[in-house]
KEDODO-24385 format. One record per atom (N, C-alpha, C): y, x, z; residue in one letter; atom name. Coordinates in steps of 0.1 Angstrom, whole numbers. Layout:
BEGIN
SITE    py    px    pz res atom
SITE     Y     X     Z   A   CA
...
***
This chain:
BEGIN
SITE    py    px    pz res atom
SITE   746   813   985   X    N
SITE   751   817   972   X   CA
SITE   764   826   975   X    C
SITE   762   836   966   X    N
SITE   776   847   969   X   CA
SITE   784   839   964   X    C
SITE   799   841   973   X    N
SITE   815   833   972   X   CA
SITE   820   844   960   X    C
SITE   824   837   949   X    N
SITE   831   847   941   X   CA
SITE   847   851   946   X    C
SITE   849   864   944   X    N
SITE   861   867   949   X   CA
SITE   867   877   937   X    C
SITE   880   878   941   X    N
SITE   890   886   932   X   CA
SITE   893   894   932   X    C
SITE   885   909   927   X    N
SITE   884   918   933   X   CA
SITE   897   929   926   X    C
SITE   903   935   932   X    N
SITE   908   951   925   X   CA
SITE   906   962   929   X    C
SITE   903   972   922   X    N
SITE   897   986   919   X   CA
SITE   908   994   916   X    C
SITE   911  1006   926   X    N
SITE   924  1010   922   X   CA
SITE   915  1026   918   X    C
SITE   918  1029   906   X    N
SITE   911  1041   902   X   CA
SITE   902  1043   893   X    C
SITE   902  1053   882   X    N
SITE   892  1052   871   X   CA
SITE   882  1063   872   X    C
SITE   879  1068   883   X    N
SITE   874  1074   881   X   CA
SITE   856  1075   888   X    C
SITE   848  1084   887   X    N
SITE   835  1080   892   X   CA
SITE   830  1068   903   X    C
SITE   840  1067   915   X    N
SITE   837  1061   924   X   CA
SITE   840  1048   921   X    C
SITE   854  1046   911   X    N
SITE   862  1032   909   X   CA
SITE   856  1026   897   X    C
SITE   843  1033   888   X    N
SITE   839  1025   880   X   CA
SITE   828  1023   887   X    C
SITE   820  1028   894   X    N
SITE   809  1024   900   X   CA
SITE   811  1010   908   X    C
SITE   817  1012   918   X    N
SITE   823  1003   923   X   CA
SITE   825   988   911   X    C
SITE   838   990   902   X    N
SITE   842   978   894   X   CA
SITE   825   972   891   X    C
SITE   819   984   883   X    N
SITE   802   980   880   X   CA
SITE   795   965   883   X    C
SITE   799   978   894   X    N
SITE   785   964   904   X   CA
SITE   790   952   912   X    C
SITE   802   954   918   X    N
SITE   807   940   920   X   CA
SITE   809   927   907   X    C
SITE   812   935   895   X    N
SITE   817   924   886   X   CA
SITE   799   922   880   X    C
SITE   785   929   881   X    N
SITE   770   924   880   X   CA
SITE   769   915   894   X    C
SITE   775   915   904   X    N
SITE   772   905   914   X   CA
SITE   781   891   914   X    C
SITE   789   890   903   X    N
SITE   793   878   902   X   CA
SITE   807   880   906   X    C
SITE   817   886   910   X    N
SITE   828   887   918   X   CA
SITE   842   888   904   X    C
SITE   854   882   901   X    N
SITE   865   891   893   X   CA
SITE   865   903   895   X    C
SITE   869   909   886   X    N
SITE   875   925   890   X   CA
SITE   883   933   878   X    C
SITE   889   937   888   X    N
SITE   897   941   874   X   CA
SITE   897   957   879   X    C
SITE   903   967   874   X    N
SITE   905   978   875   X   CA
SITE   917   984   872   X    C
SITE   924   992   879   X    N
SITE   939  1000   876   X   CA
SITE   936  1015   878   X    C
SITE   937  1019   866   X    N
SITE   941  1033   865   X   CA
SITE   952  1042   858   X    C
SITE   959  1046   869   X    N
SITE   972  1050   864   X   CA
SITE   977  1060   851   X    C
SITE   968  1067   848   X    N
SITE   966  1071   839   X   CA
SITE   965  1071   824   X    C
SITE   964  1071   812   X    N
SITE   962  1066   800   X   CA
SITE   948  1066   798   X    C
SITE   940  1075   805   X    N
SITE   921  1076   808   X   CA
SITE   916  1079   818   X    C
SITE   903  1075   817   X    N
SITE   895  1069   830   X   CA
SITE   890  1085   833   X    C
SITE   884  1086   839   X    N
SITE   879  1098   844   X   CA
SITE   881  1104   860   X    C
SITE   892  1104   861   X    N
SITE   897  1109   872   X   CA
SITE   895  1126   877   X    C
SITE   892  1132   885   X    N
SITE   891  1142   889   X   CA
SITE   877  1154   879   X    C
SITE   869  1137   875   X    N
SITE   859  1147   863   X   CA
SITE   864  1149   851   X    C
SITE   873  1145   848   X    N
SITE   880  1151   834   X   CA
SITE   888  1168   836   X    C
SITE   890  1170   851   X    N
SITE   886  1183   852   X   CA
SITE   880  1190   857   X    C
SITE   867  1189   862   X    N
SITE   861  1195   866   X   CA
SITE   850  1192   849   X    C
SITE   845  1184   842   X    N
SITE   845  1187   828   X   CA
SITE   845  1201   823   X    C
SITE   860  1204   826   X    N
SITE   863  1216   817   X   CA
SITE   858  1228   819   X    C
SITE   850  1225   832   X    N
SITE   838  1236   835   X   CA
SITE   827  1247   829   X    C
SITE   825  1257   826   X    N
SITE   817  1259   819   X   CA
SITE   805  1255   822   X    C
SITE   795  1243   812   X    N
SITE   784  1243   814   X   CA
SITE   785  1226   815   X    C
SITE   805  1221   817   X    N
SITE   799  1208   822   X   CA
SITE   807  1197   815   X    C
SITE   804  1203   802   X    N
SITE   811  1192   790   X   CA
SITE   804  1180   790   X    C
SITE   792  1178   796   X    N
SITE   785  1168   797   X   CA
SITE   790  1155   803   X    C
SITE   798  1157   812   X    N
SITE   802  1148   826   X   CA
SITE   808  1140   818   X    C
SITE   819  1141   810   X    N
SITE   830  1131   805   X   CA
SITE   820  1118   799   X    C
SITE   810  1123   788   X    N
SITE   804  1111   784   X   CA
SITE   794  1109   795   X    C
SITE   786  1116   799   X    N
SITE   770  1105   806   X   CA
SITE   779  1098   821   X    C
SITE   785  1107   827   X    N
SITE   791  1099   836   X   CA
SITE   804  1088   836   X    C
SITE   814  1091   832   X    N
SITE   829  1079   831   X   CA
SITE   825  1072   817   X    C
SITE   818  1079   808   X    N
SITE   816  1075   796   X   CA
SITE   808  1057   799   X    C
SITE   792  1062   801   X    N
SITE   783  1051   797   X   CA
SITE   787  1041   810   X    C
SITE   796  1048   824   X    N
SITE   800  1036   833   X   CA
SITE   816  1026   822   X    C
SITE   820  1029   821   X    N
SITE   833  1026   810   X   CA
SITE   827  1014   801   X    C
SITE   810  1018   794   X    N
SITE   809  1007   781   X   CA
SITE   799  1000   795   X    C
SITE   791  1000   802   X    N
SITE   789   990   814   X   CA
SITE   797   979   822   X    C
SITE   809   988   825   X    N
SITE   816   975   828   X   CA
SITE   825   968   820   X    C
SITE   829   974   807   X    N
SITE   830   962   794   X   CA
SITE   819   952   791   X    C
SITE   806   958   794   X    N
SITE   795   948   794   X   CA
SITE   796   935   799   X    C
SITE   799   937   816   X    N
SITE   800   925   823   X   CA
SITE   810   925   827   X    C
SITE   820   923   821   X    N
SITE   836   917   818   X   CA
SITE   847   919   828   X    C
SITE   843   937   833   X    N
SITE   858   942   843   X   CA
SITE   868   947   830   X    C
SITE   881   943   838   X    N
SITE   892   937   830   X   CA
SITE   896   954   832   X    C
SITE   898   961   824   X    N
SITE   905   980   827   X   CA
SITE   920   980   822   X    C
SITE   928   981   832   X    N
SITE   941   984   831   X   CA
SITE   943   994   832   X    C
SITE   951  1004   822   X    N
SITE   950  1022   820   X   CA
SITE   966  1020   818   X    C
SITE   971  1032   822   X    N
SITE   984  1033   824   X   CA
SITE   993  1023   835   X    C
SITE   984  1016   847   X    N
SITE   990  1010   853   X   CA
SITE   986  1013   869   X    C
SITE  1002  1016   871   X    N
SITE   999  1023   885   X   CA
SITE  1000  1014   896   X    C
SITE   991  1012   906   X    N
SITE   993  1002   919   X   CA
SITE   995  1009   927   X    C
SITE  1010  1003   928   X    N
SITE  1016  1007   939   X   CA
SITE  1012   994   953   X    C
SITE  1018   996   958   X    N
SITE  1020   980   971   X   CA
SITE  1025   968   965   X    C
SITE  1038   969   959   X    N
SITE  1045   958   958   X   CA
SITE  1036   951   947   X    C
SITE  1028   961   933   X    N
SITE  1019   956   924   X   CA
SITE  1006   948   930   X    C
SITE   999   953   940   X    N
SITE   986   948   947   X   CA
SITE   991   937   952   X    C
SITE  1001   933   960   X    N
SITE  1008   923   965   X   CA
SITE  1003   910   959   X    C
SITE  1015   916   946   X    N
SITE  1020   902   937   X   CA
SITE  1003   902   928   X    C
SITE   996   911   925   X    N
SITE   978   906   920   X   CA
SITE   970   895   929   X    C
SITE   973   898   942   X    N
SITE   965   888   953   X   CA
SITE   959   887   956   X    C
SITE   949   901   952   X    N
SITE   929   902   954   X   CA
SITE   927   896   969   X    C
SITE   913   889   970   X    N
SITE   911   891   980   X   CA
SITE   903   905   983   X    C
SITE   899   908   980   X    N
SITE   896   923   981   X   CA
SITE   897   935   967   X    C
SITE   906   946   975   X    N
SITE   913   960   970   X   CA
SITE   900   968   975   X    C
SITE   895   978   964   X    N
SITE   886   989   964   X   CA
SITE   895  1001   963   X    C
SITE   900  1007   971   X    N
SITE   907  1021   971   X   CA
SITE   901  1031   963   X    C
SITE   903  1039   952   X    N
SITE   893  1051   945   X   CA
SITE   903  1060   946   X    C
SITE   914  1063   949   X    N
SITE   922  1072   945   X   CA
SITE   923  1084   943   X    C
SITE   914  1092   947   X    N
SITE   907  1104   945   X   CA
SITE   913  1114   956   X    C
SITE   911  1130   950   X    N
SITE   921  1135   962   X   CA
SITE   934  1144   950   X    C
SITE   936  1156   963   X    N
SITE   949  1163   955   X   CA
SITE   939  1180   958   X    C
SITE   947  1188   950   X    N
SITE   944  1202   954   X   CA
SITE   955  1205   969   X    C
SITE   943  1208   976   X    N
SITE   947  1218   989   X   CA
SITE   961  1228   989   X    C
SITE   972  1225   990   X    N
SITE   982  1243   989   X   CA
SITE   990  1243  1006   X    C
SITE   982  1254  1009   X    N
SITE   985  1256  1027   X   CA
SITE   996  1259  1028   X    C
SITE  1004  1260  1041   X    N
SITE  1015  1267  1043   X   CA
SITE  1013  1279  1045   X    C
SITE  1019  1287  1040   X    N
SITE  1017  1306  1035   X   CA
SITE  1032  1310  1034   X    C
SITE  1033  1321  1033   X    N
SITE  1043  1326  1026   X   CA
SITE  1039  1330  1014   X    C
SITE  1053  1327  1006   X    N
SITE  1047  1331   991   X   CA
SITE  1039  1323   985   X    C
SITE  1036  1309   992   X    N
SITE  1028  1301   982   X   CA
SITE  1035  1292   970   X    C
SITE  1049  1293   975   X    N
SITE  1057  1283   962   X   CA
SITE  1063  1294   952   X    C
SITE  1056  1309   952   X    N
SITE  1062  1319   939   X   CA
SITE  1056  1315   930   X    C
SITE  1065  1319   916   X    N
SITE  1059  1315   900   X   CA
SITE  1049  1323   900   X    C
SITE  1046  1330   910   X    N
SITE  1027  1339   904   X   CA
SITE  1015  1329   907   X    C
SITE  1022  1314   915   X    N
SITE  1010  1311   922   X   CA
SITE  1007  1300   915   X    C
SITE   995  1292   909   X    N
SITE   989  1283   904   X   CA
SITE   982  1281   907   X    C
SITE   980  1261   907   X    N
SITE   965  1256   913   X   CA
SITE   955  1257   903   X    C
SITE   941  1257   902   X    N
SITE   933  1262   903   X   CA
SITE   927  1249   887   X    C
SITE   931  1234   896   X    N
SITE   926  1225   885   X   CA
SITE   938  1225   872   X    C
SITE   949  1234   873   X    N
SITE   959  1233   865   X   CA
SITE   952  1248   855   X    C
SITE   947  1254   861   X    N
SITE   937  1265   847   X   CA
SITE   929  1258   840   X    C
SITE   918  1252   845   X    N
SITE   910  1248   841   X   CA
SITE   916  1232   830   X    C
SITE   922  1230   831   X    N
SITE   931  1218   821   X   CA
SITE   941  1225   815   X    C
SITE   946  1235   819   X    N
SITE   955  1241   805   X   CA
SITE   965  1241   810   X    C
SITE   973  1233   815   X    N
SITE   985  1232   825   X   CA
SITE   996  1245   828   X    C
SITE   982  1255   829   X    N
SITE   990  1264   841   X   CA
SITE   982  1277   833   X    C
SITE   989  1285   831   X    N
SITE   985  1302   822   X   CA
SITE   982  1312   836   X    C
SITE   977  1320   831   X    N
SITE   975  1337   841   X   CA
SITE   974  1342   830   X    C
SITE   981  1355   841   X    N
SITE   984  1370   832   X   CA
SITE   967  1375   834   X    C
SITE   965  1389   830   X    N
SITE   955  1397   826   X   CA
SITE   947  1399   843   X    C
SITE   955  1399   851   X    N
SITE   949  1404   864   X   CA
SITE   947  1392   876   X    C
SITE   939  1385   880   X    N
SITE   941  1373   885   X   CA
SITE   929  1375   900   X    C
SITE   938  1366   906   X    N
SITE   927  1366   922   X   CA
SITE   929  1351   926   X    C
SITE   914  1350   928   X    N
SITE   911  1333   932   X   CA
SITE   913  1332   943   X    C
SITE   918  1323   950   X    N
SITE   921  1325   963   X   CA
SITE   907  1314   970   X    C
SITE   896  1315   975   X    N
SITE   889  1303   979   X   CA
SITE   873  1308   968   X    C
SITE   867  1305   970   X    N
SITE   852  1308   968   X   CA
SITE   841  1298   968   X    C
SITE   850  1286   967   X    N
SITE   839  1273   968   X   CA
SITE   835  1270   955   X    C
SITE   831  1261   947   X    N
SITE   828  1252   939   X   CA
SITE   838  1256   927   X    C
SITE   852  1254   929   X    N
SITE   861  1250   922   X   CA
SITE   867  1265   921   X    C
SITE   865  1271   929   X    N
SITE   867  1287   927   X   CA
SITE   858  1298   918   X    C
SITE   847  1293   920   X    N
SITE   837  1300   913   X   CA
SITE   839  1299   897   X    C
SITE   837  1282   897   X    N
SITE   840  1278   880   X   CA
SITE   851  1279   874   X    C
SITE   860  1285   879   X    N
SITE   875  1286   873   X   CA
SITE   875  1301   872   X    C
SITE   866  1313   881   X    N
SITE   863  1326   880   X   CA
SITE   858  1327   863   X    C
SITE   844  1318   865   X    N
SITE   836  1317   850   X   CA
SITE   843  1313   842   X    C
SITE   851  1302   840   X    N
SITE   862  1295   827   X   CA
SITE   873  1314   823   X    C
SITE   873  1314   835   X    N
SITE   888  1328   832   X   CA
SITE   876  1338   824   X    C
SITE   866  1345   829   X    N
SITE   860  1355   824   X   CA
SITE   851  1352   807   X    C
SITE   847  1337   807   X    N
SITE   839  1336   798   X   CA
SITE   851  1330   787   X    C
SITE   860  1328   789   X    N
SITE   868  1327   779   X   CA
SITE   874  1334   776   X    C
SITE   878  1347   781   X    N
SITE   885  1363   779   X   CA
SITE   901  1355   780   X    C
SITE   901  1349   794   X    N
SITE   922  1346   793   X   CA
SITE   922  1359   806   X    C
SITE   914  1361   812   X    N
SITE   915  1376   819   X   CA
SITE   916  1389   823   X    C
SITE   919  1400   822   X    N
SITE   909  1409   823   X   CA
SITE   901  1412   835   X    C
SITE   908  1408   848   X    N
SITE   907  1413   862   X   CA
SITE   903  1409   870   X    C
SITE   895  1403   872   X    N
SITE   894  1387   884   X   CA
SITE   886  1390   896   X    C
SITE   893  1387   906   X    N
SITE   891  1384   920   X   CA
SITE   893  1373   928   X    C
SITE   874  1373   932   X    N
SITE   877  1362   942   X   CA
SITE   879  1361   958   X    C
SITE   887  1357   965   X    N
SITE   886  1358   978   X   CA
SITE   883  1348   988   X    C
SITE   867  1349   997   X    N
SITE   862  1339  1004   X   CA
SITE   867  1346  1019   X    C
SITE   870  1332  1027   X    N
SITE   871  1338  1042   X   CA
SITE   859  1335  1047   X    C
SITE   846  1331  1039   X    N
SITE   829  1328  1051   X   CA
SITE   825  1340  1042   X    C
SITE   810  1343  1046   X    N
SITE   803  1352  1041   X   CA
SITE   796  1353  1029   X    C
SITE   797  1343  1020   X    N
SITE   794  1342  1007   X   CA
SITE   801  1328   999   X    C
SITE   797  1331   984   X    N
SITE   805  1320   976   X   CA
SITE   795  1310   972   X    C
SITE   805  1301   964   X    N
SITE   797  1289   959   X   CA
SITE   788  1281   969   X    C
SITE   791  1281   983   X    N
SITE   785  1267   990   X   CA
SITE   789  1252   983   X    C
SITE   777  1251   980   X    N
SITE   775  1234   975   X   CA
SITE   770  1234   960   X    C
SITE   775  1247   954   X    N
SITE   760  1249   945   X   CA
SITE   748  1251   946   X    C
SITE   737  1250   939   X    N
SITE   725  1248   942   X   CA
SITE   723  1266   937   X    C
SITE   710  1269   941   X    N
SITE   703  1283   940   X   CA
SITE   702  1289   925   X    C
SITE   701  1279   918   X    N
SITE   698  1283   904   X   CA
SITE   713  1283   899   X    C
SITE   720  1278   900   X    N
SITE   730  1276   889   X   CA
SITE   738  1286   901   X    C
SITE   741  1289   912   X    N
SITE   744  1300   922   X   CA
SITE   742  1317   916   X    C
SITE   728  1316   912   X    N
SITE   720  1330   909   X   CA
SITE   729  1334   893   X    C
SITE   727  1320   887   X    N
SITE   734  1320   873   X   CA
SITE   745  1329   872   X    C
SITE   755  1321   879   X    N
SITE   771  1327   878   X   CA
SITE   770  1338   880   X    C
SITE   766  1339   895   X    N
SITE   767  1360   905   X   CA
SITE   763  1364   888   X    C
SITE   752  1365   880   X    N
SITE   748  1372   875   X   CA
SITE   758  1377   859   X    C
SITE   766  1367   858   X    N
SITE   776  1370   847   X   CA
SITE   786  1372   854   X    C
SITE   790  1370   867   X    N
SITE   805  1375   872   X   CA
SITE   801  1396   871   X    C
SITE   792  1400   873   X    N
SITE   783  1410   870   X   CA
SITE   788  1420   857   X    C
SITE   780  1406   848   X    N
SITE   786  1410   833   X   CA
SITE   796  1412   828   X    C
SITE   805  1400   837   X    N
SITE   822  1402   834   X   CA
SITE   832  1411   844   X    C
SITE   819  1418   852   X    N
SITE   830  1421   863   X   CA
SITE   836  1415   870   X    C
SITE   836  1403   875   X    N
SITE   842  1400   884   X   CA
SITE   839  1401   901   X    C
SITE   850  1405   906   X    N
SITE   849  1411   923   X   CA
SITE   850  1400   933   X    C
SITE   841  1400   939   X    N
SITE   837  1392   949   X   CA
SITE   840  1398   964   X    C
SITE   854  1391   970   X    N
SITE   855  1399   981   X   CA
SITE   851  1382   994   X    C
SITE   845  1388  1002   X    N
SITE   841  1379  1015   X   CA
SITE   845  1383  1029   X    C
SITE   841  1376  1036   X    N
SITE   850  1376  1051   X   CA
SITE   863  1383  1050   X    C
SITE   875  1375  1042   X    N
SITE   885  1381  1039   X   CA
SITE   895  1366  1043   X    C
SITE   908  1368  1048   X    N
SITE   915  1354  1051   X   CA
SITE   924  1364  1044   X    C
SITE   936  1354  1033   X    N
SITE   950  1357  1029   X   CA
SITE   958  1354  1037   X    C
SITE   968  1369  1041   X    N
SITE   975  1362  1053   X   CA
SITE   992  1358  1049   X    C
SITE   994  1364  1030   X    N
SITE  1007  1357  1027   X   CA
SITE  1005  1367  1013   X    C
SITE  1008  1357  1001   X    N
SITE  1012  1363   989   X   CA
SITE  1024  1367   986   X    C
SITE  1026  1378   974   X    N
SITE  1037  1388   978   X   CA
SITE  1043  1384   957   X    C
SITE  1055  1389   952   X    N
SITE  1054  1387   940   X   CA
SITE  1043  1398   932   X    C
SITE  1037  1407   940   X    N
SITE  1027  1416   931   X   CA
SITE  1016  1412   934   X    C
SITE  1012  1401   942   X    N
SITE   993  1403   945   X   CA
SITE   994  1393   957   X    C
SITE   985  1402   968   X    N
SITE   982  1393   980   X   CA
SITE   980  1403   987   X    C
SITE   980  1401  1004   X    N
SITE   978  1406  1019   X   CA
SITE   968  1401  1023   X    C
SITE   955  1406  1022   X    N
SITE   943  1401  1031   X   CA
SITE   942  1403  1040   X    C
SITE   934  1401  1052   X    N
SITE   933  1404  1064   X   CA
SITE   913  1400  1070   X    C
SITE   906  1409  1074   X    N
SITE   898  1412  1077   X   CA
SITE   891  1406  1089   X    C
SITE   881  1404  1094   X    N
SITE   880  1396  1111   X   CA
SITE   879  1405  1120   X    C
SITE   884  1419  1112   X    N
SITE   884  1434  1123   X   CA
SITE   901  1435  1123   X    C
SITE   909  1424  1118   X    N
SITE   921  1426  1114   X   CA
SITE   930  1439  1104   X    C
SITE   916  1445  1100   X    N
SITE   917  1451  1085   X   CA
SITE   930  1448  1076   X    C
SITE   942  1450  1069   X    N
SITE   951  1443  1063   X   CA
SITE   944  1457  1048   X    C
SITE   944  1445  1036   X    N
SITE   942  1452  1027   X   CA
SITE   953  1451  1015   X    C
SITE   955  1450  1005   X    N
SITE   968  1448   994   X   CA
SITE   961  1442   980   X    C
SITE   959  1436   974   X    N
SITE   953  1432   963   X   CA
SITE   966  1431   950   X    C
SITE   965  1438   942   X    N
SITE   979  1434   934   X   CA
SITE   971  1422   921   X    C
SITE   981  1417   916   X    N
SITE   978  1408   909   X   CA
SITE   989  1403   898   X    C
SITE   985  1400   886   X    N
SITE   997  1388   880   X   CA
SITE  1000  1379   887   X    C
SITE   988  1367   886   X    N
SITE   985  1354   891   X   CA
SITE   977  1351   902   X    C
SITE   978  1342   910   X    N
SITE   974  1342   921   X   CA
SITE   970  1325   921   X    C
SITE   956  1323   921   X    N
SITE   948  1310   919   X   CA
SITE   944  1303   931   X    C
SITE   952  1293   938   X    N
SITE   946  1283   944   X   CA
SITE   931  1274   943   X    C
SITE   923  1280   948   X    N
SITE   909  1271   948   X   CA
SITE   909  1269   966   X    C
SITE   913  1258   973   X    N
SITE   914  1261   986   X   CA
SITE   909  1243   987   X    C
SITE   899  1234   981   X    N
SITE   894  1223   984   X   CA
SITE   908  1213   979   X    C
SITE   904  1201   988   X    N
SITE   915  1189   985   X   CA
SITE   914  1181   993   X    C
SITE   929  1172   993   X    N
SITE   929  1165  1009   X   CA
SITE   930  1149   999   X    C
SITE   925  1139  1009   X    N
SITE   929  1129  1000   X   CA
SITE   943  1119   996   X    C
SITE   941  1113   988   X    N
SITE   951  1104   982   X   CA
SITE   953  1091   990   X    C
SITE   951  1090  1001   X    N
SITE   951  1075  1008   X   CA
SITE   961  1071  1013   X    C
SITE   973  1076  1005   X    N
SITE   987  1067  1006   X   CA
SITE   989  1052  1007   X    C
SITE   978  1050   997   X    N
SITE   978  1036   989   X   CA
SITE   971  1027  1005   X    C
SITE   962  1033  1007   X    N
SITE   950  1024  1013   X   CA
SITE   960  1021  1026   X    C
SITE   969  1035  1032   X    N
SITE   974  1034  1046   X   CA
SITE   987  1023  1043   X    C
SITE   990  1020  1034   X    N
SITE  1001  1012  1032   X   CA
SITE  1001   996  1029   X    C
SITE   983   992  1026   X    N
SITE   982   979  1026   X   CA
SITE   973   979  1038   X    C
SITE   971   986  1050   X    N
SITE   968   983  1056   X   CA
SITE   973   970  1065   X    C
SITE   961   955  1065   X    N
SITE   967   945  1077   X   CA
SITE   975   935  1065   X    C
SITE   976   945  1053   X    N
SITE   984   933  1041   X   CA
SITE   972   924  1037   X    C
SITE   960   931  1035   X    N
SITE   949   929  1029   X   CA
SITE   939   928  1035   X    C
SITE   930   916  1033   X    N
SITE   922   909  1045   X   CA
SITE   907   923  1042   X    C
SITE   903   922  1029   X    N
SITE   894   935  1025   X   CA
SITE   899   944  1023   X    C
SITE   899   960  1026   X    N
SITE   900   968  1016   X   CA
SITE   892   980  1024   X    C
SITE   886   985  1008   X    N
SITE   880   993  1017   X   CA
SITE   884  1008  1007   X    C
SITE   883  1020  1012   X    N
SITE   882  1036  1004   X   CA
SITE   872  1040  1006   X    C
SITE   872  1046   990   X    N
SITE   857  1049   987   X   CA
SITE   861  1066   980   X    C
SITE   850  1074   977   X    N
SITE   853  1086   969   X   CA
SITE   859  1095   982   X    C
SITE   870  1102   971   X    N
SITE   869  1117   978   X   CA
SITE   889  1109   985   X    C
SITE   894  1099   982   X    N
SITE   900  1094   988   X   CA
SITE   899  1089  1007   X    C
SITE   891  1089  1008   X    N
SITE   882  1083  1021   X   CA
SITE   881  1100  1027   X    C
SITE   872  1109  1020   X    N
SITE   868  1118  1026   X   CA
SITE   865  1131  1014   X    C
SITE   871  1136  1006   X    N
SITE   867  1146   997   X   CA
SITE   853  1153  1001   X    C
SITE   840  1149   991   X    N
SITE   829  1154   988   X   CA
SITE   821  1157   976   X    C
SITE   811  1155   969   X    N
SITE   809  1158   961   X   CA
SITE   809  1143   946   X    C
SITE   807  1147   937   X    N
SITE   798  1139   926   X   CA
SITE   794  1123   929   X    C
SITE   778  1129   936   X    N
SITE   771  1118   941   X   CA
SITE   780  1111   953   X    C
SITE   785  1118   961   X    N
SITE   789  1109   972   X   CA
SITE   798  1095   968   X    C
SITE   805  1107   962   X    N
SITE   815  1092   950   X   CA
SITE   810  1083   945   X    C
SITE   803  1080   940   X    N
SITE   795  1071   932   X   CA
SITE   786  1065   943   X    C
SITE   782  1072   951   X    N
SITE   771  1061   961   X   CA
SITE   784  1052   976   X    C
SITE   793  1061   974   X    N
SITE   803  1052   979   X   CA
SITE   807  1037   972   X    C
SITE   805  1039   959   X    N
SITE   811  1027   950   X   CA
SITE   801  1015   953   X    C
SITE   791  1023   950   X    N
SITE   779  1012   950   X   CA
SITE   777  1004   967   X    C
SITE   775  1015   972   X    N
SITE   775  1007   987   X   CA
SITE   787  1001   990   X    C
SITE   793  1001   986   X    N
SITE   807   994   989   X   CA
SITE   810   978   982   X    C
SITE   803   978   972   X    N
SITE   805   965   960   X   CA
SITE   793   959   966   X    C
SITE   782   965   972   X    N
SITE   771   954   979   X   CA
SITE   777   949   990   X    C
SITE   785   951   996   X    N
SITE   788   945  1006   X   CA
SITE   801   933  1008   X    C
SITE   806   932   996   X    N
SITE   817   920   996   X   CA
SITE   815   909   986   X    C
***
């Protein structure tokens, strides 16, 4: 017979409800901390996507009335720190913490032209008329589409250092975008590295060592994310379980998050 145990979930977001889920369907306490005033975590902006107003409800939404179902306890607006996990006493902490946005050392990366990328896409952070995305992945691409399809732009450039954009989107929804960046004009520059932003633009540089000049208002960080495992490296040896799950552990996609939760709650 499974030993019930006292579990805490530090995080509200895809990975940390999955996780609360299914440990508290296998019989375990659990409670949940998320520091925030709402659950979501990293999809409440990536949400603001175009195309992906969906995510808030079918994903954090129907997990949220699931584990009110079978009776995880959600603490919103409460941050676990160390000294808080301590004095709770789980025997087993589920790390969710999520990650952060990527901002490299550069020159010119701490000027008022420069903004991260999830700070557009949530409102946070304005651009002027003329804007260059720095990064061509995922989160680059959709913040290209959010700028063009909502006219906060006129100008937009994106800059990849591999030979094409949107790795990790799929072919169809790939074909999609190229075809309205098109529409909207937006410039797709590749095999390009930034070698330092300036207060008018950016300094590219080429793998023929090409140096080119891009002028700009605003200058958009899309450069990935590193994780949040402050938390986890700090109860390390305090805590007989603990495990990190999500993009805390290893920044990846959606699904990874969530199948981290799940395989993680079967095993304690």
């Amino acid at each position: 017979m499974l030993a019930r145990k006292k579990v805490l979930v530090v995080g509200g977001g895809p990975a940390g409800l999955e996780a609360a889920r299914i440990a508290a369907v296998r019989g375990h306490e659990v409670t949940l901390f998320e520091k925030e005033s709402k659950l979501g975590g990293q999809i409440r902006i990536a949400s603001l996507a175009i195309g992906k107003d969906h995510f808030m409800p079918y994903i954090i939404g129907w997990r949220n009335r699931q584990c009110e179902k079978v009776g995880v306890k959600i603490e919103l607006g409460n941050e676990a720190t160390p000294e808080v996990v301590e004095k709770y006493n789980p025997d087993v902490v589920i790390v969710a913490t999520g990650a952060s946005p990527f901002v490299p050392h550069m020159e010119g990366v701490d000027g008022k032209n420069v903004v991260i990328a999830w700070d557009v896409l949530s409102g946070a952070a304005k651009t002027g008329s003329t804007v260059v995305i720095v990064g061509g992945g995922v989160v680059g691409v959709e913040t290209a589409d959010f700028l063009a399809e909502m006219g906060l732009a006129e100008r937009i450039t994106i800059i990849e250092m591999l030979s094409r954009v949107g790795i990790g989107l799929n072919f169809k929804n790939l074909s999609y975008l190229l075809q309205k960046f098109d529409k909207y004009g937006v410039n797709v520059v590749t095999n390009q590295r930034v070698q330092k932003i300036t207060g008018k633009g950016i300094v590219i540089i080429s793998k023929e060592f090409g140096e080119q000049t891009i002028d700009a208002d605003t200058i958009v960080l899309a450069l990935g994310a590193v994780p949040n495992d402050k938390l986890a490296r700090s109860l390390d040896g305090k805590i007989q379980e603990i495990y990190e799950i999500g993009d805390c552990r290893r920044p990846r996609n959606l699904t990874d998050a969530i199948l981290d939760g799940a395989y993680v709650s079967r095993q304690i």
